[in-house]
C-alpha positions in Angstrom: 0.0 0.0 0.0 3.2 2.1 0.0 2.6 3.7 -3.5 -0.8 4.9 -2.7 0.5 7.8 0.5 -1.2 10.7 0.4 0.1 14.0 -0.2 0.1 15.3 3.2 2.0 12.3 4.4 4.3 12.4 1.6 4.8 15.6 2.7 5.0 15.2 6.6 7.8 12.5 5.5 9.7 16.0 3.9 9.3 17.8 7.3 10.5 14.6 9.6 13.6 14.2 8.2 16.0 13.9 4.4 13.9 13.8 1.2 16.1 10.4 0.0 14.3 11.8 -3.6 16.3 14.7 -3.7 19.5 13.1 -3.7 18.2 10.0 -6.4 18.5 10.0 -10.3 14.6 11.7 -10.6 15.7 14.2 -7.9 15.2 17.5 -9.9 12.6 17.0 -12.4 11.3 19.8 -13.5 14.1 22.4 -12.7 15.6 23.2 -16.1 17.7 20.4 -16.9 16.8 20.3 -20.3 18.6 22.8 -22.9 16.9 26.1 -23.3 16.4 28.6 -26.0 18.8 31.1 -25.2 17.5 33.8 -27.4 14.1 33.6 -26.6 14.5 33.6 -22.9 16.7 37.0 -23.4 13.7 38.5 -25.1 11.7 37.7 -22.3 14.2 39.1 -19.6 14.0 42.4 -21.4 10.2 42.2 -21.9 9.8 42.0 -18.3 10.8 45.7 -18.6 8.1 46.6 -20.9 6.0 48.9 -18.2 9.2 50.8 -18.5 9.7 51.3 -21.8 8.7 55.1 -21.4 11.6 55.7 -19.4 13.7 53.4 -21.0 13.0 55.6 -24.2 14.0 58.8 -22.3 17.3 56.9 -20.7 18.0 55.8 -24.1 18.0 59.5 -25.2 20.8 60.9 -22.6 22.7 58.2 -23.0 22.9 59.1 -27.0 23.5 62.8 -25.7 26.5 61.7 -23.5 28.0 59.1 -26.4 28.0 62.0 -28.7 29.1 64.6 -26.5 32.0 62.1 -25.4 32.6 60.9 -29.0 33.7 64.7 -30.0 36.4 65.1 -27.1 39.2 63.4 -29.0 38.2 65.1 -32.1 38.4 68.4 -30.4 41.7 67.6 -28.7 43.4 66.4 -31.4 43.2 70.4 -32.2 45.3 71.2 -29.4 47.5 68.5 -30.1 48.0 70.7 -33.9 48.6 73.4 -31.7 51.0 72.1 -29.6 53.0 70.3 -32.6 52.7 72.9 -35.1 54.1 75.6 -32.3 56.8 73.4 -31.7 57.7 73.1 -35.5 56.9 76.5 -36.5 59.0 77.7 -33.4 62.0 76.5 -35.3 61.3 77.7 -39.1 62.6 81.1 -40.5 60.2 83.8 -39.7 58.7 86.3 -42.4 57.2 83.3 -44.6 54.3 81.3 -45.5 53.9 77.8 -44.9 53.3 77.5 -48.9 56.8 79.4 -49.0 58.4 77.0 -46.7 57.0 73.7 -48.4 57.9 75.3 -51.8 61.8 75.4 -49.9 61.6 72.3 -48.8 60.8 70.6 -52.1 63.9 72.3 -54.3 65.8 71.3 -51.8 64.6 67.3 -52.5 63.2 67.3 -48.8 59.7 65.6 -50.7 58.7 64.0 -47.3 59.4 66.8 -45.3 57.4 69.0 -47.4 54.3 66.8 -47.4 54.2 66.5 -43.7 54.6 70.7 -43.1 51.9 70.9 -45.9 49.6 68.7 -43.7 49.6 70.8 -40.7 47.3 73.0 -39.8 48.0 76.1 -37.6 51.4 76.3 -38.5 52.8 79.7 -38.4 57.1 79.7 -38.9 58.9 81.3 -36.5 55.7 81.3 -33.8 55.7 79.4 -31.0 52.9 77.1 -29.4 49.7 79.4 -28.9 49.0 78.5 -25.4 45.7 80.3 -25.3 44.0 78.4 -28.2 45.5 75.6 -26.4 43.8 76.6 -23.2 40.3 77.1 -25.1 40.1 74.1 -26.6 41.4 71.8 -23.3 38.2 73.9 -21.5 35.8 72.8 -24.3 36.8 69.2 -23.9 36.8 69.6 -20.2 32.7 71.4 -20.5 32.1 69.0 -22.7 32.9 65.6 -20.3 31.6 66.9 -17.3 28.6 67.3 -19.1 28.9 64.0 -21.1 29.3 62.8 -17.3 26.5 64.2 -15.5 23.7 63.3 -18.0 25.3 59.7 -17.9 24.7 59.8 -13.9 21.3 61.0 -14.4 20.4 57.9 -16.5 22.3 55.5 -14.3 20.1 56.6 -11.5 17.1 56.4 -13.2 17.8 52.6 -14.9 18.2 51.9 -11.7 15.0 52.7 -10.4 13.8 51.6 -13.7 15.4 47.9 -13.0 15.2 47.2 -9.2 10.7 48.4 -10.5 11.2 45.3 -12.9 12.7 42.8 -10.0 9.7 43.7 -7.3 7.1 43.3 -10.3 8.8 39.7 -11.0 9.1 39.1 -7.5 5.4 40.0 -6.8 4.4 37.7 -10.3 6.2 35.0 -9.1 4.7 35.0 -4.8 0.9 35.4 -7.1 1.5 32.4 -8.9 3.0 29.9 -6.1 -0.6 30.6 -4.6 -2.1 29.6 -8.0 -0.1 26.5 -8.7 -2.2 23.0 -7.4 -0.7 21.1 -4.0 0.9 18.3 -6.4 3.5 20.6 -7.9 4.8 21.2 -4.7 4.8 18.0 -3.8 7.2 17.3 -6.5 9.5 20.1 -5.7 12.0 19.6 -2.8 11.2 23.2 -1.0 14.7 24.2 -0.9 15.1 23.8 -4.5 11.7 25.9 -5.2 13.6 28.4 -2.5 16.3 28.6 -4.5 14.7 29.8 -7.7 12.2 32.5 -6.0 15.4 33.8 -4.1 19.1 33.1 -5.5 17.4 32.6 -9.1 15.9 36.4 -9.1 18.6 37.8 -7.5 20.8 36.8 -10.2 18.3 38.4 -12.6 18.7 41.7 -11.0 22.4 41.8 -10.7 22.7 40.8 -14.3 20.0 43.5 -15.2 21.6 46.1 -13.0 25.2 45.5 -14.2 24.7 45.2 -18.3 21.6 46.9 -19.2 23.1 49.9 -18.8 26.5 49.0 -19.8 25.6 47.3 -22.7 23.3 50.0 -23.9 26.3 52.7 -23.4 28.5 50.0 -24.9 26.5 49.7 -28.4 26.2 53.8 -28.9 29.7 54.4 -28.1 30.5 51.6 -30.6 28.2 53.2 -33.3 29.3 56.9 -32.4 33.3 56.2 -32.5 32.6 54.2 -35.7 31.4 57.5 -37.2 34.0 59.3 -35.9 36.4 57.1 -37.1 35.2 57.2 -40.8 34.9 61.4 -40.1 38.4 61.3 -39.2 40.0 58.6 -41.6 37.8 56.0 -43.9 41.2 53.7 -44.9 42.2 53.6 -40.6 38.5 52.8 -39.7 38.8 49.6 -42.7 42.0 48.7 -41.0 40.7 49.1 -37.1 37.2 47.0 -38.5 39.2 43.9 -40.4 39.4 42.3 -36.6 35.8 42.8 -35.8 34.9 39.4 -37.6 37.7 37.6 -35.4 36.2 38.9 -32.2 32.8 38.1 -33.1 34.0 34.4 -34.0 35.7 34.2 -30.8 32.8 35.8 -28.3 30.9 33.5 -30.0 32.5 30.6 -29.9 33.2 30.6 -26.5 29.7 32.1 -25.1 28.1 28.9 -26.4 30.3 26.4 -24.1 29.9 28.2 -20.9 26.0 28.6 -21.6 25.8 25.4 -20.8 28.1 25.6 -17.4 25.6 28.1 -16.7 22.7 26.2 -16.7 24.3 23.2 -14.5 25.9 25.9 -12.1 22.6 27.4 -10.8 20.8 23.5 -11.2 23.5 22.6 -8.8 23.0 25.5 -6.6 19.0 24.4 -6.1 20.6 20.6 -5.5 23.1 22.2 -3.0 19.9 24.6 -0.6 17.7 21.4 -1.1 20.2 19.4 0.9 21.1 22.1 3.4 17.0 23.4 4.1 16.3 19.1 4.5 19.2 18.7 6.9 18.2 21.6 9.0 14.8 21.1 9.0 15.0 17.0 10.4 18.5 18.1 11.9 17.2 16.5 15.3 16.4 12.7 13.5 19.6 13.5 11.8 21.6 13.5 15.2 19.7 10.8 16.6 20.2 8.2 14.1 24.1 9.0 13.4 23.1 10.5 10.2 25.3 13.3 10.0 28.3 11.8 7.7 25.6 10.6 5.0 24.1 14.2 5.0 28.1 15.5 4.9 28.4 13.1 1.9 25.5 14.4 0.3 26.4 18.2 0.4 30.0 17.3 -0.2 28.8 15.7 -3.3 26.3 18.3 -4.4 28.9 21.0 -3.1 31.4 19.6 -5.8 28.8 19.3 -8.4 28.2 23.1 -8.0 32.1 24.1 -8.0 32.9 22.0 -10.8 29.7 23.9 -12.7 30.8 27.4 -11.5 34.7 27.2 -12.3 33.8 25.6 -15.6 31.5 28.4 -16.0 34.0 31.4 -14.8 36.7 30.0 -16.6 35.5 29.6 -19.9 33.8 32.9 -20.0 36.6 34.5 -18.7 38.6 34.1 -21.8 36.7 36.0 -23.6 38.2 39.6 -22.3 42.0 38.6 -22.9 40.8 37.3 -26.6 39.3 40.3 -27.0 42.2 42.1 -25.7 44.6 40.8 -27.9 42.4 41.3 -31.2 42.2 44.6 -29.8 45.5 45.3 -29.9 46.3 44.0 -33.1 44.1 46.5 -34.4 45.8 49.0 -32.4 49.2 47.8 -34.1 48.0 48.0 -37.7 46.5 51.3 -36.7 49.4 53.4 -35.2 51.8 52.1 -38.1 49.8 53.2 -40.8 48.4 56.2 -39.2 52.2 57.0 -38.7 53.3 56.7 -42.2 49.9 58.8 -43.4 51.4 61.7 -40.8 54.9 61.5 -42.7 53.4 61.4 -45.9 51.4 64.6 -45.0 47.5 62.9 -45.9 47.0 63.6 -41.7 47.5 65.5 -39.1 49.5 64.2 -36.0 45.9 65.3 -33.9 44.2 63.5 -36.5 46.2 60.1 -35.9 46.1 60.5 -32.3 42.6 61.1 -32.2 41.5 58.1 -34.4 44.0 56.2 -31.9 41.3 57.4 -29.0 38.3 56.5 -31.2 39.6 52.8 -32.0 40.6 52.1 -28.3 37.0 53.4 -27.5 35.6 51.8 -30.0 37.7 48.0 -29.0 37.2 49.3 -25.0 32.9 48.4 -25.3 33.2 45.5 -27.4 35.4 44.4 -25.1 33.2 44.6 -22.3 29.9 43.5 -24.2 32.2 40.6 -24.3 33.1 40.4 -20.9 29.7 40.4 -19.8 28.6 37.4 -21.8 29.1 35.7 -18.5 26.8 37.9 -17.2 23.9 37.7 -19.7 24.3 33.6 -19.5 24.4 33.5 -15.9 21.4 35.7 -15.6 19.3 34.0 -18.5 19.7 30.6 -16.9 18.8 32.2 -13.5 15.5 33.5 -15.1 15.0 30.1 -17.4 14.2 28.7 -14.0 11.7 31.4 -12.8 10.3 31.0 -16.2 9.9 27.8 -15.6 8.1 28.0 -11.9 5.9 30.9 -14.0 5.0 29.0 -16.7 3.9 25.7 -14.6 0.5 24.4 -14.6 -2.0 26.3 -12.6 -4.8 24.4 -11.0 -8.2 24.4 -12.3 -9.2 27.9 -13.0 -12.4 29.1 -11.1 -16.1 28.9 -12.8 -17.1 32.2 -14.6 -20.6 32.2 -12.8 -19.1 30.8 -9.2 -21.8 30.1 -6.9 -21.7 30.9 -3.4 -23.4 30.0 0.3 -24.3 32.7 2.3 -24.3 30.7 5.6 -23.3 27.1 5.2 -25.2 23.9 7.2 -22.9 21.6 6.6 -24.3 18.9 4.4 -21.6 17.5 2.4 -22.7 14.9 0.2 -20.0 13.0 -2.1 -21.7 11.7 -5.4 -19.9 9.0 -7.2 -16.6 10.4 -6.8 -13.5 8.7 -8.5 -9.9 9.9 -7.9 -5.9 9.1 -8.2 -2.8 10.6 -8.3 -1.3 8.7 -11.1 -3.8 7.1 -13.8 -2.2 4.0 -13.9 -2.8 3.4 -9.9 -6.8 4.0 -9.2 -7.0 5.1 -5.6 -11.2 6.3 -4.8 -13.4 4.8 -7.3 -17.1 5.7 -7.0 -17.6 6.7 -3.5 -20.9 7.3 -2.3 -20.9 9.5 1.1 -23.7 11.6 2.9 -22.9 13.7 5.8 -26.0 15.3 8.0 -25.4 18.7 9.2 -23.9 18.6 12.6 -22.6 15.3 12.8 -18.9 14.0 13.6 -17.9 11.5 11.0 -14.0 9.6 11.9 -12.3 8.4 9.3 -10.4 5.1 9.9 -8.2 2.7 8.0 -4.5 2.0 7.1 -1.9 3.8 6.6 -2.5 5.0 2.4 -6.1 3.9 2.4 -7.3 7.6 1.4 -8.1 8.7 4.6 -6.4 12.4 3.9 -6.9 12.4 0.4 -10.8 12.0 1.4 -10.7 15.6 3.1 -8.3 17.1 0.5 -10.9 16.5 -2.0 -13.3 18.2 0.5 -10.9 21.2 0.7 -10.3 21.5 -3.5 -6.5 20.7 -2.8 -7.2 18.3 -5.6 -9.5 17.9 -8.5 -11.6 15.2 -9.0 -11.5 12.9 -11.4 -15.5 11.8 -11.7 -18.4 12.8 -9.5 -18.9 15.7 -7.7 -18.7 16.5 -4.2 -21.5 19.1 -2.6 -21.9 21.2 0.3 -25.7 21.9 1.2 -26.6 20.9 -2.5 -23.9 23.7 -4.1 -21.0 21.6 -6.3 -18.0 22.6 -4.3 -16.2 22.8 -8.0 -19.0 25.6 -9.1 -17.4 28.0 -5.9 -15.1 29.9 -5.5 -12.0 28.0 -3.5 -11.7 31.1 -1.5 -15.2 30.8 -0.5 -15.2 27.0 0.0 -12.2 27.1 2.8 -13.9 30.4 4.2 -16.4 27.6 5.6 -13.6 24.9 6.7 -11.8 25.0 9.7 -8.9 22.5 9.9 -6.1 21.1 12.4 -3.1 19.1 11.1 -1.5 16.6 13.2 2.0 18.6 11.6 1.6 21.7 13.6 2.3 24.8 11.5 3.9 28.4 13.4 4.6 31.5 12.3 7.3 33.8 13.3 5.3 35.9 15.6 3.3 36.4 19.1 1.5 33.6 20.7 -1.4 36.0 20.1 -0.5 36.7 16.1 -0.9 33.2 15.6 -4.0 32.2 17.4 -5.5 35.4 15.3 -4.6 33.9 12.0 -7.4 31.4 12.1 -10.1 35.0 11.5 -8.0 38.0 10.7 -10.0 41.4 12.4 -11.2 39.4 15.4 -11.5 41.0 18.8 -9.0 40.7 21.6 -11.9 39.2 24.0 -12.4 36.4 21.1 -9.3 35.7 20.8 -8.8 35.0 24.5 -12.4 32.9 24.7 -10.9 31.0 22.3 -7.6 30.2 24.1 -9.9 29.7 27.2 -12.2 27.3 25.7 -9.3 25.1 24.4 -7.1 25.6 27.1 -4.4 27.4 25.7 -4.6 29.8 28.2 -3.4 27.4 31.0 0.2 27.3 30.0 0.3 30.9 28.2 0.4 32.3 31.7 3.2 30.7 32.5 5.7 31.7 29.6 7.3 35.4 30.8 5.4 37.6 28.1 2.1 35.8 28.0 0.1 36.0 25.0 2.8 38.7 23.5 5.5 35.5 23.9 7.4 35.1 20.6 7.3 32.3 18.9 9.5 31.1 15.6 8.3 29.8 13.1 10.0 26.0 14.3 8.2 26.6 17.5 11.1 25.7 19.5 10.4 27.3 22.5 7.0 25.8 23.6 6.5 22.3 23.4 4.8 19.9 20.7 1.5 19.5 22.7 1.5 23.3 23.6 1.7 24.0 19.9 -0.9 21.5 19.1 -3.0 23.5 21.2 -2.3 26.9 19.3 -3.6 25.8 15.7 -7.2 24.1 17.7 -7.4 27.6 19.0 -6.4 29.2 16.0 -9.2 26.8 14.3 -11.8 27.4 17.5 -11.7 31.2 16.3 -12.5 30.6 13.0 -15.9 29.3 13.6 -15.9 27.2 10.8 -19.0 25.6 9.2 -17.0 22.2 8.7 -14.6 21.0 10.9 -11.4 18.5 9.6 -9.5 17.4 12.5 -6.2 15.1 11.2 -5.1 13.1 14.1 -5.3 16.4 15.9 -4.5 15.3 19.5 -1.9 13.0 18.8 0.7 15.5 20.0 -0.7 16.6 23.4 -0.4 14.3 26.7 -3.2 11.9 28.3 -4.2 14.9 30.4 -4.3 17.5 27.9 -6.4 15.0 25.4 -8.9 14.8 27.8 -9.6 18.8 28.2 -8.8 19.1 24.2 -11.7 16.5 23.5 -14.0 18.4 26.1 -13.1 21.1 23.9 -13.6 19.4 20.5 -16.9 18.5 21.8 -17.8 22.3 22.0 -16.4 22.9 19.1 -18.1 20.5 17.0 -21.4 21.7 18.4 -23.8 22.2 15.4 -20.8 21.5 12.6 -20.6 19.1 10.9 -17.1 17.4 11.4 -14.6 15.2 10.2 -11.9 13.4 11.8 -9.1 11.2 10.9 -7.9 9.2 13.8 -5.4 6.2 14.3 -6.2 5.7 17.9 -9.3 4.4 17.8 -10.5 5.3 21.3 -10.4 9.2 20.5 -13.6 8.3 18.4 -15.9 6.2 20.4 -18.3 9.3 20.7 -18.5 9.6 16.6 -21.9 9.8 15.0 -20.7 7.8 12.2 -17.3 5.9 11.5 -16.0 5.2 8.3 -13.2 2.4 7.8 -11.2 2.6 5.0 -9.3 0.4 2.4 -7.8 1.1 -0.8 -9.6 4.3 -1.8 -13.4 2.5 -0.3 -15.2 2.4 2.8 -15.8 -0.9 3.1 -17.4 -0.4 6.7 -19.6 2.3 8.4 -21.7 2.7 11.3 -21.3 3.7 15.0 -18.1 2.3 17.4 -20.5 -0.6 19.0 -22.1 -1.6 15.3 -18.9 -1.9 14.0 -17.0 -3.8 17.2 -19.8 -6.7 17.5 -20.2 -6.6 13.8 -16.9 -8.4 14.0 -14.8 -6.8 10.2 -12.3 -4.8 9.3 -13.1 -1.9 12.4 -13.3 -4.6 14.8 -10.0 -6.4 13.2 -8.5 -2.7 14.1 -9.7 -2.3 17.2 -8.7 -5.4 18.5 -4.6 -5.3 17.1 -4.8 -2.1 19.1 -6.1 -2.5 22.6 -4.7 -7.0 22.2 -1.7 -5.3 21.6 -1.9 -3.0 24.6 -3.4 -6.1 27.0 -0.2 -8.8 25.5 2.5 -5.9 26.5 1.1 -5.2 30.4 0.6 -8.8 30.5 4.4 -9.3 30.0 5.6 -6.3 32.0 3.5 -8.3 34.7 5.4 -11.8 33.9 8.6 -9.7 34.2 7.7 -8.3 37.3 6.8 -11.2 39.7 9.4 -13.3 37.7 
């Protein structure tokens, strides 16, 4: 009967101790092992930004105002370096002559070369020095013009920031909305810390990525396209030279983007693996200290742990080629560049400013390529982070709600199952046609192995799952025709797992009716005796509490979530082995408390010890998905089946072990 558990036993398995699944072959199904469209998951990164795209115009605007007004500085100082140069030269030429007169000079003389480089100079003036206020001018107009080139770039920094960290909390807020639309079996087959991982490390790494290329790369692709004019403006044969090792760099980003892609992927896989180990260990770290566990766990992260190192250097290293690959094409470039730029100065085509500003213009223009490139790790390690949000966004969601839902105004409490058929896997039927009614006010126990349906019985009851045939009513409505909001607003319900919340031992009795008063708050610790221990604790019902509960005990916080459902007032009541936590004492007052508290409500109870439901109005017994038995605790004793076959193993068992203590005893 082990296949057919039940999702909230599969899952109380998670909370007692290691998920052995997570560290198996099937482990991470589901969490982006298979390759991804790299392309089309970059389009969607930057789609997320669309509600921005009005501000993104306007940043995209300054940042073309500071490219340009950046791209002109070197033009503009290659003036002063004329200046300079041509003072310098002219400083040492025969006053009282043109510069025609002196290149006219030079060339009867047979000095051809130095006659083509004087007659290539601008500014020059023989026998006058350097003018060091034209020089002064122009160093303040390049000066004017950066700071303003750098102010408007801070101004669009600051507001791409805003405009990305906008994106992340919209993501964020997408992402919490549909973990509350996705159906109970998807996260039973995600290991929470890997789920964890992806709403936390995953869109993190989407906003670092965001932050630290967006605007870099946009910068990056103007400055290329604005120092790629000015290279043509200043010298069409340089800028063929400077662009004949473009192709090379491409080949090579491109090249080596594709093999650490996949690094990518497996490095943030392996950091899910790696919090799925470490929030398992921690959250059975008790069961893992008592049974000597703590080498296997060790083992596990150590092997996860080198799974995700071996992913991440891979990753680093590969893409980290890319800037030295880059570098070195760039300074080939820069080679071919500065000797022919040189020869064009001595053959008088350009000015000396002129070469040494197109030598600013290709290093500007090689600088952003080169960091496009050195971001490719970036933009991989991002997209594969936001693959695997994609993927949590893009899951399943459970049956959507009916367009006409119809509601009950104050519910009775009939609850009538009609036919109903249901499994978690098709091949492995689990409820097939069950017939139920349920009268208004009575307490119906639920009985039967362990995987006979007994939990899956009031999951269907709650809409945790969908049914597979039949229906399922409450006071004649079709549970399926409301709205699931609606349906739970009726149910109250106490899981023998206890869940806390990090808060005050008042904060979490409140949660079961949000608004309600301080006097029914306390009546409701009173009535199931909460309030006898709270007095004791040093801040009383303003006592904090983790969300682990560690500082009050099991049965104390056993008693919190019956008060917490007490407050509620539900219409129906689903008790699951509710009492089994609290002591012999303490079940006593709790069940003089159930009793109140299933006054007038209909209730249902799934029990293991059978004495905790003598007092049931009817008792269902359970096998395999049927009831095979139902009627009251003395029907179904003298009828002598499957209750009474129960009943028996449990209090024989009981009667065989004082027996022996006995024998031991006088022996």
């Amino acid at each position: 009967m082990s296949e057919l558990k039940t999702a909230e036993e599969k899952a109380a398995e998670q909370r007692r101790g290691p998920q052995r699944p997570v560290h198996g072959p099937g482990a991470m199904a589901g969490s982006g092992e298979k390759a991804q469209d790299f392309r089309a998951s970059a389009r969607r990164v930057v789609g997320l930004m669309r509600p921005e795209r009005g501000l993104l115009l306007g940043i995209i605007a300054m940042t073309v105002v500071s490219v340009v007004l950046s791209a002109l500085g070197p033009k503009i100082l290659g003036r002063a370096t004329d200046l300079i140069f041509a003072g310098i030269v002219g400083r040492n030429l025969p006053a009282g002559v043109t510069q025609e007169q002196m290149v006219e000079q030079l060339r009867s003389r047979g000095q051809d070369q130095m006659a083509d480089m004087l007659s290539g100079m601008t500014h020059l003036v023989p026998g006058q020095g350097i003018d060091f206020d034209a020089v002064l001018r122009v160093i303040l107009l390049v000066l004017a013009l950066y700071a303003a080139a750098s102010l408007i770039s801070w101004v669009s920094q600051h507001l791409l920031a805003g405009a990305v960290n906008r994106t992340i909390f919209n993501l964020r807020r997408d992402v919490e909305d549909k973990i509350n639309r996705l159906p109970l079996p998807y996260f039973d087959s995600q290991p929470r810390g890997e789920l964890l991982s992806r709403v936390t490390n995953d869109i993190d790494n989407v906003s670092q990525s965001l932050q630290q290329t967006l605007s870099q790369l946009l910068t990056s692709l103007l400055t290329v396209l604005a120092m790629l004019a000015m290279m043509f403006w200043v010298s069409p044969l340089l800028t063929v030279i400077a662009l004949v090792t473009i192709p090379l760099a491409g080949i090579v980003t491109g090249v080596i983007g594709k093999r650490a892609q996949g690094h990518f992927k497996d490095q943030w896989r392996s950091t899910g693996e790696v919090n799925a180990v470490v929030e398992e260990s921690f959250t059975g770290h008790s069961l893992v200290k008592v049974f000597g566990r703590q080498r296997d766990n060790e083992a596990a992260f150590a092997d996860k742990n080198d799974d995700l190192y071996s992913a991440g250097f891979s990753a680093q290293f590969i893409s980290g080629i890319i800037m030295p690959a880059m570098m070195f094409v760039g300074n080939l470039s820069y080679v071919a560049v500065a000797v022919v730029g040189g020869l064009r100065v001595a053959g008088g085509s350009m000015t000396l400013g002129g070469v040494q500003a197109f030598i600013q213009y290709s290093r500007q223009f090689t600088q952003p390529l080169t960091q496009v490139a050195s971001m490719a790790n970036l933009l991989q390690s991002g997209v594969a982070s936001a693959e695997r949000v994609f993927e949590v966004l893009d899951a399943d969601e459970q049956v959507a709600e009916s367009g006409q839902p119809l509601a009950i105004d104050q519910a009775h409490g009939r609850v009538e199952f009609e036919d109903v058929s249901f499994s978690y896997s098709p091949d492995k039927p689990l409820i097939e046609h069950l017939d139920l009614v349920v009268e208004p006010g009575q307490t119906v126990a639920i009985v039967g192995p362990t995987g006979a349906g007994k939990t899956t019985l009031v999951n269907l009851i709650m809409r945790f799952y969908e049914l597979d045939g039949g229906r399922i009513t409450l006071d004649g409505v079709d549970i399926a025709q409301m709205r699931r909001q609606d349906l739970r607003d009726q149910i109250g319900m106490v899981l023998q797992d206890t869940w806390l919340f990090n808060g005050t031992i008042r904060d979490n009795i409140a949660y079961g009716r949000p608004g309600a008063s301080e006097e029914e708050i306390l009546e409701a610790a009173r009535a199931t005796y909460v309030d006898r221990f709270v007095h004791s604790l040093p801040d009383g019902y303003d006592t904090r509490i983790d969300d682990e509960g560690s500082n009050i005990s099991a049965g104390e916080k056993q008693l919190l979530t019956i008060a917490r459902a007490f407050l509620s007032q539900p219409a129906l009541l689903i008790l699951d082995e509710a009492t089994s936590s609290v002591d012999t004492r303490t079940e006593l007052l709790v069940q003089h408390a159930m009793a109140a508290l299933r006054s007038d409500r209909t209730s249902f109870v799934i029990a293991h010890r059978l004495s905790t439901i003598r007092d049931a109005d009817v008792i269902l017994v359970m096998e395999a998905g049927r009831i095979v038995e139902q009627g009251s605790h003395d029907e179904l004793v003298h009828a002598g089946g499957a209750y009474s076959r129960l009943y028996q193993a449990q209090f024989a068992g009981a009667a065989v072990e004082e027996d022996t203590t006995l024998a031991v005893r006088t022996g």
